[in-house]
PyMOL Python script that loads the backbone (N, CA, C, O; Angstrom):
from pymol import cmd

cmd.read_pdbstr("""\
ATOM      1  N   UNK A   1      16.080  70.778  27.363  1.00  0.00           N
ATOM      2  CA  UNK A   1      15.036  69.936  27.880  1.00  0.00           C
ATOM      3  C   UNK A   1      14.068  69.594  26.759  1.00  0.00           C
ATOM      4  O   UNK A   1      13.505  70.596  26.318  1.00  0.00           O
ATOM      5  N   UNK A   2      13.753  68.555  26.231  1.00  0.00           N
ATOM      6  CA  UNK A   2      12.608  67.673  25.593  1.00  0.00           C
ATOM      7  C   UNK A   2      11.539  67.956  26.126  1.00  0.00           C
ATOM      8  O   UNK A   2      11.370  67.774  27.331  1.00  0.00           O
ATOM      9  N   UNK A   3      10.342  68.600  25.113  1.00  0.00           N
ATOM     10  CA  UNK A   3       9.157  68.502  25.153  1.00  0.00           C
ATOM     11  C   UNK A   3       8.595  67.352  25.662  1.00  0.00           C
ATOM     12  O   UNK A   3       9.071  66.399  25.044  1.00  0.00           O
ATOM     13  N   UNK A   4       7.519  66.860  26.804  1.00  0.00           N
ATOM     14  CA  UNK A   4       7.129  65.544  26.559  1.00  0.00           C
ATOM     15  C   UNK A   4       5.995  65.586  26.021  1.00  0.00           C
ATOM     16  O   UNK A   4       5.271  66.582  26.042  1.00  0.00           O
ATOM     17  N   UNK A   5       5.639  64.194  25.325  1.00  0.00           N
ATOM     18  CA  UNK A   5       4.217  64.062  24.774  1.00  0.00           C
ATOM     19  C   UNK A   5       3.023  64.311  25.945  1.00  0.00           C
ATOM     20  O   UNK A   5       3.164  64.086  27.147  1.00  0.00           O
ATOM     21  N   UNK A   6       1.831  64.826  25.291  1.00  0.00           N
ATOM     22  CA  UNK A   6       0.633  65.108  25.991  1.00  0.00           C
ATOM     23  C   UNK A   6      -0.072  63.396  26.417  1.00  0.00           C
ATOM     24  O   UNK A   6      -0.447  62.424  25.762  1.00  0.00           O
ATOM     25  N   UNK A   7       0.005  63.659  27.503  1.00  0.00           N
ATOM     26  CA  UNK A   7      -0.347  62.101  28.649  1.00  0.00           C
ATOM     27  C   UNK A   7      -1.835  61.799  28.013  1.00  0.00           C
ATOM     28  O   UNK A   7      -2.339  62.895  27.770  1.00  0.00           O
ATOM     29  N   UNK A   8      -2.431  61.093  27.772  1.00  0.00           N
ATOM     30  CA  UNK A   8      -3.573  60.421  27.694  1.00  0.00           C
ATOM     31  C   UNK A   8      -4.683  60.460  28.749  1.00  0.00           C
ATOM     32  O   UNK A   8      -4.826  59.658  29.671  1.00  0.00           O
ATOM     33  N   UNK A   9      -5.533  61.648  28.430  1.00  0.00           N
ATOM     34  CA  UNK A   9      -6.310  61.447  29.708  1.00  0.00           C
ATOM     35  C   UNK A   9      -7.623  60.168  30.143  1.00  0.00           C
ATOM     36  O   UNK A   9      -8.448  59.690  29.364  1.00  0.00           O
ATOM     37  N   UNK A  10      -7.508  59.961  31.134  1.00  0.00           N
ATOM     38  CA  UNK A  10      -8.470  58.922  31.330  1.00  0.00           C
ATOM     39  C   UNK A  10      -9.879  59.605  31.434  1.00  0.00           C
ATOM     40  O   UNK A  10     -10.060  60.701  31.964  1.00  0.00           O
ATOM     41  N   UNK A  11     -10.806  58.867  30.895  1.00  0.00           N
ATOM     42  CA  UNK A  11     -12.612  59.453  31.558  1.00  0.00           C
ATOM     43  C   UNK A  11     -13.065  59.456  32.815  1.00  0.00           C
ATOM     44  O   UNK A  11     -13.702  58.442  33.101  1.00  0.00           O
ATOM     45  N   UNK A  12     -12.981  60.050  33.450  1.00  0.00           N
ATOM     46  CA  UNK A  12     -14.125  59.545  35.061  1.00  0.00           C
ATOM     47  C   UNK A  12     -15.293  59.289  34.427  1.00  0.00           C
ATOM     48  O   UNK A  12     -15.743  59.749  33.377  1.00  0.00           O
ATOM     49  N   UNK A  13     -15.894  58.202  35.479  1.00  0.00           N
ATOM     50  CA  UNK A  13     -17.417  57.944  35.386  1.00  0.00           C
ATOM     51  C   UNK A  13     -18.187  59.426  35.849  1.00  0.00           C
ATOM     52  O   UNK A  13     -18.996  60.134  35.248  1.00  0.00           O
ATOM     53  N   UNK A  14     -17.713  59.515  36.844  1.00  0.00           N
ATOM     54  CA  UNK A  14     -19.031  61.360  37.210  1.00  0.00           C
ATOM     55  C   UNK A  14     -18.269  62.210  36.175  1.00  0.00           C
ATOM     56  O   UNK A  14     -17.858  63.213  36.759  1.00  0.00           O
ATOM     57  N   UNK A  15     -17.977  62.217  35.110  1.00  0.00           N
ATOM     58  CA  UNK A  15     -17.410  63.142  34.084  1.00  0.00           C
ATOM     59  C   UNK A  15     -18.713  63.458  33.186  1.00  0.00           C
ATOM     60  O   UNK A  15     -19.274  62.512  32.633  1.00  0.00           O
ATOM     61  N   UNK A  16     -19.208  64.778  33.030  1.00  0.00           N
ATOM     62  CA  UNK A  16     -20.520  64.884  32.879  1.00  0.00           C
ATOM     63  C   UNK A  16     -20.143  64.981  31.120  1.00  0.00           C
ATOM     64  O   UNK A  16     -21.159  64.695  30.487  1.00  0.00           O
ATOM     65  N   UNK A  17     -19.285  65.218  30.457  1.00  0.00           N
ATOM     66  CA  UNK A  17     -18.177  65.275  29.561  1.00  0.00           C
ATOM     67  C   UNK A  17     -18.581  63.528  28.765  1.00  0.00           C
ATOM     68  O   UNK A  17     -18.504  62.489  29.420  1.00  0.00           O
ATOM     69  N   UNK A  18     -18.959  63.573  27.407  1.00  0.00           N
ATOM     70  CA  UNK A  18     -18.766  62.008  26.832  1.00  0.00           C
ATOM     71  C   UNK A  18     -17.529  61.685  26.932  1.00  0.00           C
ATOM     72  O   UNK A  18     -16.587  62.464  27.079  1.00  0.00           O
ATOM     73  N   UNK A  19     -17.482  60.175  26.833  1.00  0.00           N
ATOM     74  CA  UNK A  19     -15.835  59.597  26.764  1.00  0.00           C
ATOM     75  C   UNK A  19     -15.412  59.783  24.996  1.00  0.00           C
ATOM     76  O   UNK A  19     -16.090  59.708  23.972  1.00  0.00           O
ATOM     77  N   UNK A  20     -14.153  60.020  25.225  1.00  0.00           N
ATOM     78  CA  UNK A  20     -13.333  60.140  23.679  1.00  0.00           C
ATOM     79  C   UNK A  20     -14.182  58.676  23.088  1.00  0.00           C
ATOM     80  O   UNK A  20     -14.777  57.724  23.593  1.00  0.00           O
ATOM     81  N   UNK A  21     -13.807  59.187  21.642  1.00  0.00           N
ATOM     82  CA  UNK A  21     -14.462  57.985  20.696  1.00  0.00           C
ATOM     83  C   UNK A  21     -13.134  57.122  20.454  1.00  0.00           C
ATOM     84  O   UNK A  21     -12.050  57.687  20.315  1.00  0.00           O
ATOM     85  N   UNK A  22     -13.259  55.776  20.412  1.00  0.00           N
ATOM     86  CA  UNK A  22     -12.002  55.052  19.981  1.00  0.00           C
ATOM     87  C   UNK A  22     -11.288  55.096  18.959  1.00  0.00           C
ATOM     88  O   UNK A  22     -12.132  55.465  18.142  1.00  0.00           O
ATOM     89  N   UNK A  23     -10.374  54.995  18.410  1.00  0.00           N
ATOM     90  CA  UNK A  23      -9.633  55.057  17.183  1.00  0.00           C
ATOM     91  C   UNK A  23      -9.964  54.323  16.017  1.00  0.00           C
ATOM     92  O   UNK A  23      -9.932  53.103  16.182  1.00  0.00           O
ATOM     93  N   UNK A  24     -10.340  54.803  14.640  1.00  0.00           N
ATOM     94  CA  UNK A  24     -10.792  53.877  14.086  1.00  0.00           C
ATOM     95  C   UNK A  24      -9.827  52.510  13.942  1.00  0.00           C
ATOM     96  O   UNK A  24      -8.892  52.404  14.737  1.00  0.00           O
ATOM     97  N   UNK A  25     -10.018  51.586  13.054  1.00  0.00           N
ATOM     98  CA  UNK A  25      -9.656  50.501  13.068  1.00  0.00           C
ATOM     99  C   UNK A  25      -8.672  50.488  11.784  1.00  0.00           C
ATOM    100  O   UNK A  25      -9.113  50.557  10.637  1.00  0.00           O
ATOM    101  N   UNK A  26      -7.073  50.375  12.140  1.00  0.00           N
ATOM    102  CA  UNK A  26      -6.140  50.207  10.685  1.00  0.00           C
ATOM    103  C   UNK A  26      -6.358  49.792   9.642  1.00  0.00           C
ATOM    104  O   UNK A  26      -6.537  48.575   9.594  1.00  0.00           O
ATOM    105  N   UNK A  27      -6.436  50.477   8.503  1.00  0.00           N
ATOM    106  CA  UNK A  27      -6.939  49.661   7.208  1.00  0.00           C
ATOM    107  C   UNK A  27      -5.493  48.518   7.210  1.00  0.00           C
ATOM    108  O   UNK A  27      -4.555  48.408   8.000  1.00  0.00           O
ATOM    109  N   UNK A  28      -5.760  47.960   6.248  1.00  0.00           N
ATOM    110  CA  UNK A  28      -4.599  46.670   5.970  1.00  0.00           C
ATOM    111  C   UNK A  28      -5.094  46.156   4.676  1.00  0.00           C
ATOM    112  O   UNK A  28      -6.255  45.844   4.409  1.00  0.00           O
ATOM    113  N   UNK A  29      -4.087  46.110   3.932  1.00  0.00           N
ATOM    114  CA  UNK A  29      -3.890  46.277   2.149  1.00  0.00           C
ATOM    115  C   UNK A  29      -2.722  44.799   2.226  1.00  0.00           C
ATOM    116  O   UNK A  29      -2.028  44.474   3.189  1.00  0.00           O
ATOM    117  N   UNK A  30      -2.795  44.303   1.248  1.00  0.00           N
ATOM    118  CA  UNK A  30      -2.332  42.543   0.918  1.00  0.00           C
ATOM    119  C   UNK A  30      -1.769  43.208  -0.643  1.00  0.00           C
ATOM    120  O   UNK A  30      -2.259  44.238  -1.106  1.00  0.00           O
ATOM    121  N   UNK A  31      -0.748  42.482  -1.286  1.00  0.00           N
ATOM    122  CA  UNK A  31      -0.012  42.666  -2.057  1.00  0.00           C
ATOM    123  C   UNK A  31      -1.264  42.165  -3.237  1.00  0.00           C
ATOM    124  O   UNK A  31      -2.044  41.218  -3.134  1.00  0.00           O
ATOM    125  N   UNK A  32      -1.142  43.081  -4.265  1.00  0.00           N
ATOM    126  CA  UNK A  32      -2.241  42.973  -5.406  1.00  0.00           C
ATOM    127  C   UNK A  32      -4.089  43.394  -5.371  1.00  0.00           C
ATOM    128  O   UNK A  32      -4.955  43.453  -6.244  1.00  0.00           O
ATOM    129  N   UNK A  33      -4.074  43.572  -4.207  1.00  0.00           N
ATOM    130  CA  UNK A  33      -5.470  44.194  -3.624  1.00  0.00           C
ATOM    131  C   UNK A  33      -5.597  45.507  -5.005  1.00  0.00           C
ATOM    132  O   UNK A  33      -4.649  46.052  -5.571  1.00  0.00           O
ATOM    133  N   UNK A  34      -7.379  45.772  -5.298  1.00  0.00           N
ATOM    134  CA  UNK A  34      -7.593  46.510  -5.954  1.00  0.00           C
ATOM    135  C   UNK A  34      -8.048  47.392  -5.194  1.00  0.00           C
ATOM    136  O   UNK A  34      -8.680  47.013  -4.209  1.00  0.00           O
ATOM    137  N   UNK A  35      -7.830  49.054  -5.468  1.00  0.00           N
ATOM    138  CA  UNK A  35      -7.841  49.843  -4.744  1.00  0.00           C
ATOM    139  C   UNK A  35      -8.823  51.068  -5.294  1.00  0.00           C
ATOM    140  O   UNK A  35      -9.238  51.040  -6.453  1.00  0.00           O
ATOM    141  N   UNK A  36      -9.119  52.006  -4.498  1.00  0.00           N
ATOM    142  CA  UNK A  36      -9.846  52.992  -5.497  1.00  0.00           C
ATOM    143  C   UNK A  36      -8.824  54.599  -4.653  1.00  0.00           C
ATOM    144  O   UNK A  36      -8.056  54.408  -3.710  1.00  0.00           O
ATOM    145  N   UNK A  37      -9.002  55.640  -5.093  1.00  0.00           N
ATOM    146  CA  UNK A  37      -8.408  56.716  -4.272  1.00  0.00           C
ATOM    147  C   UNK A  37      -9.134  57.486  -5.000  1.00  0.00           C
ATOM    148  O   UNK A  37      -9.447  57.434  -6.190  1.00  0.00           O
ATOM    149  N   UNK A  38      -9.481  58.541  -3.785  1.00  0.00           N
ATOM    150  CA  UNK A  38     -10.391  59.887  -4.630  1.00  0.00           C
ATOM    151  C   UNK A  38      -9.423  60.843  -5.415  1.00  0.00           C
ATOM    152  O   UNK A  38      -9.966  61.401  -6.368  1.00  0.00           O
ATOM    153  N   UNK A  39      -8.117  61.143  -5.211  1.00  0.00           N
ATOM    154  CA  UNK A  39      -8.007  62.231  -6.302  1.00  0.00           C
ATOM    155  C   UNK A  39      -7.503  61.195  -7.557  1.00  0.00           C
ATOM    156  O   UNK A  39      -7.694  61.502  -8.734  1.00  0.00           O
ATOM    157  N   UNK A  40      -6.941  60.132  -7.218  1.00  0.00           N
ATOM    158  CA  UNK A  40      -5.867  59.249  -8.657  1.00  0.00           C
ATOM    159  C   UNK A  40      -6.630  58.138  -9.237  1.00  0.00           C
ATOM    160  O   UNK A  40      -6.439  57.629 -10.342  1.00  0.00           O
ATOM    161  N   UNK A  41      -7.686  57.756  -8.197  1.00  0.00           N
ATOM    162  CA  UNK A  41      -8.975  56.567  -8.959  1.00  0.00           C
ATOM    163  C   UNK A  41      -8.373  54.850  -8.731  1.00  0.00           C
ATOM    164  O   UNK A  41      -7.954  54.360  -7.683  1.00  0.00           O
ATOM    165  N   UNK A  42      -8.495  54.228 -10.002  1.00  0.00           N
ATOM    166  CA  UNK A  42      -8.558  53.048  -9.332  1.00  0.00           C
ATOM    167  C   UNK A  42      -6.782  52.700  -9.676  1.00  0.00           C
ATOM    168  O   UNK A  42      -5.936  53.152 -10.448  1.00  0.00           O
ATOM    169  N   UNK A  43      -6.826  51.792  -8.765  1.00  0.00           N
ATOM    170  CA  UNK A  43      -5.247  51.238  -8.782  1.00  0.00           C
ATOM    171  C   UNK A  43      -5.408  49.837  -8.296  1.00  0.00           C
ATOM    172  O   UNK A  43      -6.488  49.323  -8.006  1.00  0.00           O
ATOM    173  N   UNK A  44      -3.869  49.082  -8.215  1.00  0.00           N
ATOM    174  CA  UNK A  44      -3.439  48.005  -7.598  1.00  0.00           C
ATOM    175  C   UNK A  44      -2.369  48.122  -6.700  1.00  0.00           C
ATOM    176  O   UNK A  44      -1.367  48.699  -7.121  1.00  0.00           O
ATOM    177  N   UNK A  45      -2.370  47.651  -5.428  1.00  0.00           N
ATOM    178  CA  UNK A  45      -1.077  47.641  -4.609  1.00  0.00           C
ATOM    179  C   UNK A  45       0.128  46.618  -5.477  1.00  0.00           C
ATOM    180  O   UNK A  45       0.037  45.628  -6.203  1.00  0.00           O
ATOM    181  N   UNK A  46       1.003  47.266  -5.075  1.00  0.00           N
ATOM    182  CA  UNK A  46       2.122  46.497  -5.560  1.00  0.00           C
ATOM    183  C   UNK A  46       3.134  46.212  -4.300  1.00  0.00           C
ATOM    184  O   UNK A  46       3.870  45.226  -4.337  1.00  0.00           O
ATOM    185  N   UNK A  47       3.143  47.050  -3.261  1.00  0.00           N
ATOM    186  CA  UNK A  47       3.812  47.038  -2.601  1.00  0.00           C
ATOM    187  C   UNK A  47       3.128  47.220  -1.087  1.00  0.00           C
ATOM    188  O   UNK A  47       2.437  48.237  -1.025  1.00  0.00           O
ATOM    189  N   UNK A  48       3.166  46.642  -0.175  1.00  0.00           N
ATOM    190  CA  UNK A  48       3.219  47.107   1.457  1.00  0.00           C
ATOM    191  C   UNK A  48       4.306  46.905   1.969  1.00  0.00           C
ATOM    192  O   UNK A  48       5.014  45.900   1.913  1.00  0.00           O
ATOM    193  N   UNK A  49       4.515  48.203   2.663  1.00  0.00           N
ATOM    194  CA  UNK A  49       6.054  48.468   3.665  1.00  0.00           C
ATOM    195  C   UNK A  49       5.442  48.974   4.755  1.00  0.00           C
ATOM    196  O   UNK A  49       4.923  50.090   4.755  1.00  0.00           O
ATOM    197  N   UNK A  50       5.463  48.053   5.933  1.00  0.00           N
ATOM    198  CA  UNK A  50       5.138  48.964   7.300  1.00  0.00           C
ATOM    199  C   UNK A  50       4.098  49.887   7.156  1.00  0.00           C
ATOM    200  O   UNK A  50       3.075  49.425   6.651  1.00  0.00           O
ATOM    201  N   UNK A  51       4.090  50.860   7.412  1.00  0.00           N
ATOM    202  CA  UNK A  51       2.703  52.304   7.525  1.00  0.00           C
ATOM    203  C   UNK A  51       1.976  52.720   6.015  1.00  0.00           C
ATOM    204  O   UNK A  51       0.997  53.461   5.926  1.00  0.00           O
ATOM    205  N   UNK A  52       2.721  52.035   4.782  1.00  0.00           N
ATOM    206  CA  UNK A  52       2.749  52.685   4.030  1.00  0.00           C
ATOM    207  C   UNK A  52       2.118  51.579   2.544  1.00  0.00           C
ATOM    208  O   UNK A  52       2.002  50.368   2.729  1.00  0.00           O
ATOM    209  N   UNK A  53       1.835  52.094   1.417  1.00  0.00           N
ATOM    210  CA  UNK A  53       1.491  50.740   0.373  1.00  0.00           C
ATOM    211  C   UNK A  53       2.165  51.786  -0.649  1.00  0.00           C
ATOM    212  O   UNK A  53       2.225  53.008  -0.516  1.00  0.00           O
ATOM    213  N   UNK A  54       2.669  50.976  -1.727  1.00  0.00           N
ATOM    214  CA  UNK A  54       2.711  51.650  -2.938  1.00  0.00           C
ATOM    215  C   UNK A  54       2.132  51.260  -3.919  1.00  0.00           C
ATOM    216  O   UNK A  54       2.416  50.118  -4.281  1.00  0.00           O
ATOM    217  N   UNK A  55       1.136  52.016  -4.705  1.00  0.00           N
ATOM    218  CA  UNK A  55       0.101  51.604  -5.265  1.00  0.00           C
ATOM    219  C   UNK A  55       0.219  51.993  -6.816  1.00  0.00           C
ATOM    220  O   UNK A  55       0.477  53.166  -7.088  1.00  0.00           O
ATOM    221  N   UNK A  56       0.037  51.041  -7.863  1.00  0.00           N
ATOM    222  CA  UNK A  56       0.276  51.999  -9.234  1.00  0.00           C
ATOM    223  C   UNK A  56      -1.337  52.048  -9.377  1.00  0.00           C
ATOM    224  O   UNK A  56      -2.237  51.323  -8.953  1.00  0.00           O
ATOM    225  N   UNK A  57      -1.301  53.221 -10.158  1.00  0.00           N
ATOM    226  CA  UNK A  57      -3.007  53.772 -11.184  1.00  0.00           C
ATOM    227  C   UNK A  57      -2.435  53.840 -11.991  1.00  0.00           C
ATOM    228  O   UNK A  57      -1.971  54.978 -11.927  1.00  0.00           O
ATOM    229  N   UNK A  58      -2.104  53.422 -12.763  1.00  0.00           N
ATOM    230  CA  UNK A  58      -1.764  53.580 -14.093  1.00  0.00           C
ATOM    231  C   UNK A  58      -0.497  54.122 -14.682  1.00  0.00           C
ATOM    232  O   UNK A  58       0.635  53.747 -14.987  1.00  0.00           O
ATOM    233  N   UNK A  59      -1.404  55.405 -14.689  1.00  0.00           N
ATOM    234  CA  UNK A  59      -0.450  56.703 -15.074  1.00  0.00           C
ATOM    235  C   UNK A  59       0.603  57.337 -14.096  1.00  0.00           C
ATOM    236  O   UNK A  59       1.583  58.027 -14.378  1.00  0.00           O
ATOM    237  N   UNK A  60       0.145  56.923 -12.880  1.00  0.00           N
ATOM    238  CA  UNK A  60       0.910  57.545 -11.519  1.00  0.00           C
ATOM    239  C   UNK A  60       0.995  56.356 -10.514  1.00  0.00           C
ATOM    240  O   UNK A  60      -0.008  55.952  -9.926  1.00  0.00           O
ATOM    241  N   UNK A  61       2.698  55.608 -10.275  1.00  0.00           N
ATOM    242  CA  UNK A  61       2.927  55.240  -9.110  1.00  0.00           C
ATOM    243  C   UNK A  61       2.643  55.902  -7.523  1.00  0.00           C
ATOM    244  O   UNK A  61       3.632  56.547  -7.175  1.00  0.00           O
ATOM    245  N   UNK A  62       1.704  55.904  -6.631  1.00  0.00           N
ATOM    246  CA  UNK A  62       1.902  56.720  -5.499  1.00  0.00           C
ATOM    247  C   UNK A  62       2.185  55.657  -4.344  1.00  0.00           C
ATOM    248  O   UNK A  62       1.885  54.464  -4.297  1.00  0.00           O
ATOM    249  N   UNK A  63       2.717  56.294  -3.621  1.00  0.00           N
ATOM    250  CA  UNK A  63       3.030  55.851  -2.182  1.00  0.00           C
ATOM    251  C   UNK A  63       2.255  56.440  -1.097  1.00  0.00           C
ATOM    252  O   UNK A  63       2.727  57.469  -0.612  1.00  0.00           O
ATOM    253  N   UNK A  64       1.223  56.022  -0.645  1.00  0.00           N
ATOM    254  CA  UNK A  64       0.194  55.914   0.027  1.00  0.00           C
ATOM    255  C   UNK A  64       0.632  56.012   1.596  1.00  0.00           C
ATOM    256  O   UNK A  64       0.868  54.894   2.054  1.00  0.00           O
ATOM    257  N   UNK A  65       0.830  57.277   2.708  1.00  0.00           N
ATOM    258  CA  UNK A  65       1.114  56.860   3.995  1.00  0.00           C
ATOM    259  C   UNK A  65      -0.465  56.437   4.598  1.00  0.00           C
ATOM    260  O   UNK A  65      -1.600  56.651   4.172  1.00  0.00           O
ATOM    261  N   UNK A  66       0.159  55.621   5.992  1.00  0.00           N
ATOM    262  CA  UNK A  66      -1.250  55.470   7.052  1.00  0.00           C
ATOM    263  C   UNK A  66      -1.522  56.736   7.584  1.00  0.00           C
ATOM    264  O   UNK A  66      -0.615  57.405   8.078  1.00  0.00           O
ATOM    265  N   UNK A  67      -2.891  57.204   7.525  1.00  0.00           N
ATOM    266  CA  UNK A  67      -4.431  56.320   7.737  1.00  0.00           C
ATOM    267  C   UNK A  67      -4.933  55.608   6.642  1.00  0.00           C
ATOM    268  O   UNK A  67      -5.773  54.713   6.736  1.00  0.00           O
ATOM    269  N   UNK A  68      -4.320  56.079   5.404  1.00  0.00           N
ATOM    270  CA  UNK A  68      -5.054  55.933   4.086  1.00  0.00           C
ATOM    271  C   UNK A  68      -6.341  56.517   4.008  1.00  0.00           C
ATOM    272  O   UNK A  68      -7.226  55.902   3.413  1.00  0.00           O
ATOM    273  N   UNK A  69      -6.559  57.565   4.501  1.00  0.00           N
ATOM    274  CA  UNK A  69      -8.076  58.401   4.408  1.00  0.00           C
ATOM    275  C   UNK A  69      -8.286  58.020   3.816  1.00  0.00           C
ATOM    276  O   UNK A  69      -8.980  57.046   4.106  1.00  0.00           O
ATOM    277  N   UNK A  70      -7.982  58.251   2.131  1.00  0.00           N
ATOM    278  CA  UNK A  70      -8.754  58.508   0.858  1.00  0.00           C
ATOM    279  C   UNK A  70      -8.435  57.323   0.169  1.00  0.00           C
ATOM    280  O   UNK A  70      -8.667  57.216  -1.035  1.00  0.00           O
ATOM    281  N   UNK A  71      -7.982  56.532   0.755  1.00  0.00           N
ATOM    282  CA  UNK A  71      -7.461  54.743   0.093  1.00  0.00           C
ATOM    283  C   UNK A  71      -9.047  53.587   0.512  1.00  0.00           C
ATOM    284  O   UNK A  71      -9.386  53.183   1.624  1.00  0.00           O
ATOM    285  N   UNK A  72      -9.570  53.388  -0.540  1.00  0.00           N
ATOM    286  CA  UNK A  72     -10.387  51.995  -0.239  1.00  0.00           C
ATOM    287  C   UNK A  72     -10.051  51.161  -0.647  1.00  0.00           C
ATOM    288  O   UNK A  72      -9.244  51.405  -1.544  1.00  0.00           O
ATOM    289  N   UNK A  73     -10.287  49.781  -0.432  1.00  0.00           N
ATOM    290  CA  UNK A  73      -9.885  48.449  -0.842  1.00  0.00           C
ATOM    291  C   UNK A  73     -11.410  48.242  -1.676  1.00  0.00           C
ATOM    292  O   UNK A  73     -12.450  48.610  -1.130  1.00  0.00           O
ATOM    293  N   UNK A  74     -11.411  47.773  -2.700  1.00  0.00           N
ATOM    294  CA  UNK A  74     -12.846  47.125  -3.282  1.00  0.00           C
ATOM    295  C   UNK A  74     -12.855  45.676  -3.368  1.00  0.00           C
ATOM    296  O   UNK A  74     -13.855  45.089  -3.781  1.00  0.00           O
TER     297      UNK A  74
END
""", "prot")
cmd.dss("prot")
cmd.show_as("cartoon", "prot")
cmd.util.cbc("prot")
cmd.orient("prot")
């Protein structure tokens, strides 16, 4: 038997409980965008695939998954 995923609970209004906060909003990276990252610094996308960018800094090609925490666009 398959685990199922945990259902999504809804808020009641008499829920004395705040409502969940919404999800932030997907970053989205464009081919050549300049980038910054806290541990590797500044870079350029070279690549977006689906969830993911591949970004060179220089010295280090990385492949970046979504959320991109630590990924800014400048």
């Amino acid at each position: 038997m398959k685990p199922s995923r945990a259902a999504k609970r809804r808020h009641l209004p008499t829920s004395p409980f705040k409502p969940p906060l919404p999800a932030p909003p997907v970053k989205e990276f464009e081919l050549g965008d300049q980038v910054t990252h806290d541990k590797h610094g500044l870079g350029r996308v070279l690549e977006v695939e689906g969830q993911a960018v591949l970004v060179d800094f220089g010295t280090v090609k990385a492949r970046i998954i979504a959320p991109y925490a630590k990924l800014f666009k400048l």
